[in-house]
N, C-alpha and C positions, 0 to 999 in steps of 0.2 A: 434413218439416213437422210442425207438434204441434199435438195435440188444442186447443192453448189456440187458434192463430192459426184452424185451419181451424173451429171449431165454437163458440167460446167470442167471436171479436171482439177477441184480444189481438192485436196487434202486435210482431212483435221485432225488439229493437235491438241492437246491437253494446254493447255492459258499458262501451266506450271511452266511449260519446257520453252516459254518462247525464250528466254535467254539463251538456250541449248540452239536457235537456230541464227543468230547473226541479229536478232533486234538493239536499232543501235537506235533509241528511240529520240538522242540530240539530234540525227541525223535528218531521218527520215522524219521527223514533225518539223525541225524548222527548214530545211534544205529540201526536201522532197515534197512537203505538204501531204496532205490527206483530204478523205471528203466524207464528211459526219452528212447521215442521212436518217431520215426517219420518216416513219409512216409506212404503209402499205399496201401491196396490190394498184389503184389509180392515184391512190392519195398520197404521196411522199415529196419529199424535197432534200434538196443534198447543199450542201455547199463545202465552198474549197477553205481546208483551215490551217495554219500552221503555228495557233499554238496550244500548247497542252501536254499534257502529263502522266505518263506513264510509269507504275510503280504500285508496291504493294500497300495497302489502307486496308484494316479490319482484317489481319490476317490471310487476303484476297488478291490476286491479281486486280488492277483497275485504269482506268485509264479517265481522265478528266480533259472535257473539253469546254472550251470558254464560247456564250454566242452572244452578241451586241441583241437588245431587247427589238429592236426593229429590224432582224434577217428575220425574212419567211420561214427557217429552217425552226426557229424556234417555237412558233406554233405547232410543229408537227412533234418536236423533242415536248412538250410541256403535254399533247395530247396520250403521249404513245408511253409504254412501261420501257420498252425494247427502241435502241438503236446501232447502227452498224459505225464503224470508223473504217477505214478501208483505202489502203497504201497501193502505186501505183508505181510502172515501169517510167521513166524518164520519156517513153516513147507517149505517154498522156498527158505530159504538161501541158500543150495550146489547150486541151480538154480541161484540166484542174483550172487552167486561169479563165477560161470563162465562166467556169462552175463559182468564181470569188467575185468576180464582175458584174454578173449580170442575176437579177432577182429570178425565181420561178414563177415569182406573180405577173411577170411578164412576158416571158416564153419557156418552152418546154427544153428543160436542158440535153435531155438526152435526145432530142430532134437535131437540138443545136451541136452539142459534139459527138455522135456516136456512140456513148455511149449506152452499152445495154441493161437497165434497173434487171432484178432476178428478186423474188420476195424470197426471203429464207429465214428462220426461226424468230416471225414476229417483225420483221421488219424488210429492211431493202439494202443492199449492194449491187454491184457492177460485174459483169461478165470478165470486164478486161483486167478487174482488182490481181492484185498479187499475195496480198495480204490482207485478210476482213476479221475484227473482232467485233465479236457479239455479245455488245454490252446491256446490262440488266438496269435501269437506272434506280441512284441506291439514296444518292442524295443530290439537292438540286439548293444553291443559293447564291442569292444576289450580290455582286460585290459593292459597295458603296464607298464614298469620299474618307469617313468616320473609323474605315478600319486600314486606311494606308498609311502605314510609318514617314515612309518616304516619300513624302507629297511630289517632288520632281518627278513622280511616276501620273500623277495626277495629270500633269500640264502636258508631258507629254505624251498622253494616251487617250486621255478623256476628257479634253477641252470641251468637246459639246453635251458631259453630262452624261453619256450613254454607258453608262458601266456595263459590264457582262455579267451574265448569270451562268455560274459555276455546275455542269452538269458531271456529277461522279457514278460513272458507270464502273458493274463490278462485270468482266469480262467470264460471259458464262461461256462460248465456241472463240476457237480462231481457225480462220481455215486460211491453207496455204497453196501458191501453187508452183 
């Protein structure tokens, strides 16, 4: 059993059923945002993301988040097996937009909004979360100039070079509340 279900009020679901509960995942990643987190115990960092992808790879629930190679968050995604994605009531947005704003290498974010880390199966989410998948990281790659069809995507995404590194997590928990 996990800290989130016995002490936190989360529920957990089979990764199978989340279409069974209202995941409407156009929604809630680009209009809601999210906050990919990773690390452990003292060590973690989170940040606010909204884009990525949700859907089955390898016969698997998964869910793929994209990080620009210089977010802090990425050291902690490159160090750890285990990371959390973790959806948020409307009432955490001034929360999510600082968590996209401002580095951890520079202050502590859950100082700064409230928010409470909880370590749970290898990694870390939020107290206040609504929705936390617990993903297993399964494939990880970098996107480059050389595989974009559509260069107009180039100019206007990646003028200064920083392409994202593609993290494909296979969704081992989701807990609900």
């Amino acid at each position: 059993m996990s800290i989130l279900t016995e002490k936190y009020g989360f529920k957990e679901v089979d990764p199978s059923e989340l279409h069974t509960m209202g995941f409407d995942p156009y929604k809630m990643i680009d209009k809601d945002w999210f906050l990919v987190t990773a690390g452990t115990g003292n060590s973690w960092n989170t940040m606010t993301a909204s884009w990525g992808f949700a859907g089955i790879m390898w016969g698997k629930q998964t869910f793929t988040t994209v990080i620009r190679p210089q977010r802090y968050t990425k050291e902690f995604l490159d160090k750890e097996n285990t990371f959390t994605i973790s959806f948020f009531d409307e009432s955490e947005r001034k929360a999510l937009a600082f968590c996209g704003s401002h580095s951890g290498r520079d202050c502590d974010k859950s100082a700064e909004t409230g928010l409470v880390p909880v370590e749970t199966d290898g990694s870390v989410t939020f107290e206040q979360a609504k929705l936390v998948f617990v993903c297993e990281k399964a494939y990880v790659q970098q996107m480059n100039a050389e595989s974009f069809i559509n260069k107009d995507l180039i100019e206007a995404n990646y003028a200064a070079g920083d392409y994202h590194v593609q993290y494909i997590g296979i969704i081992r928990k989701v807990y609900v509340k």
